[in-house]
C-alpha positions in Angstrom: 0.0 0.0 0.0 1.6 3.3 -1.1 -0.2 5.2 2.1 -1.9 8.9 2.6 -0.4 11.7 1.2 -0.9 15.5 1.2 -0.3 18.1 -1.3 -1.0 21.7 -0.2 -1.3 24.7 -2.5 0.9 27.8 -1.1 1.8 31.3 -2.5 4.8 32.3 -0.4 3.5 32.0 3.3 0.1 32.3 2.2 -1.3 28.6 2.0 -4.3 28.1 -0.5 -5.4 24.8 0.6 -4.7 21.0 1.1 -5.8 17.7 -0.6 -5.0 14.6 1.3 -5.0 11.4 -1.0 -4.8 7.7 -0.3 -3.4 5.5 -3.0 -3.8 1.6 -2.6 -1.3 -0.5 -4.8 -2.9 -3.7 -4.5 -6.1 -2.8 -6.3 -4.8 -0.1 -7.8 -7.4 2.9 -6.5 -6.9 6.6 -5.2 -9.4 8.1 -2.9 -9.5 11.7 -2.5 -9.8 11.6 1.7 -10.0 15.0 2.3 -10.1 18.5 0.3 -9.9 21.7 2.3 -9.4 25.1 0.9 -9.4 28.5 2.8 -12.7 30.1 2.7 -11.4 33.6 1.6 -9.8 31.5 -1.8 -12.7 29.2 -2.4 -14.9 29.8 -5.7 -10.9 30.9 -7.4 -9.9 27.4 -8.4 -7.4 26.5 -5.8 -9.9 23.3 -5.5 -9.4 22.6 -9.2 -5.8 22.9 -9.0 -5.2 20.8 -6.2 -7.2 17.3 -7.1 -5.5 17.5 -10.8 -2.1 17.6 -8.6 -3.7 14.7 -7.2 -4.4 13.0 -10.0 -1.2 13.7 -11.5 0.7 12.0 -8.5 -1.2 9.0 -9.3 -2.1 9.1 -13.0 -2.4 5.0 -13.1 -4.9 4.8 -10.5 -8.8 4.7 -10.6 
């Protein structure tokens, strides 16, 4: 099992959001576990930005 992860989104100290992703070898699945972005940057696409940086870290996965 490859484990949780977590990408966040920053701007210099100012931190956008954070994803946190689980990625299963075995049966080959990811599962978006959590996705939390700032209220003052939600509606921008920080959301957007950060589950296709998840995808990206698992582009084989379902």
């Amino acid at each position: 099992m490859a484990g949780i992860g977590s990408i966040q989104l920053r701007l210099g100290h100012t931190t956008f959001g954070e994803v946190e992703l689980s990625l299963c070898s075995i049966d080959r699945r990811a599962i978006l576990v959590h996705v939390d972005i700032e209220e003052k940057h939600r509606r921008r696409g920080a959301g957007s930005v950060l589950v296709a940086a998840a995808a990206a870290r698992g582009p084989r996965y379902q």
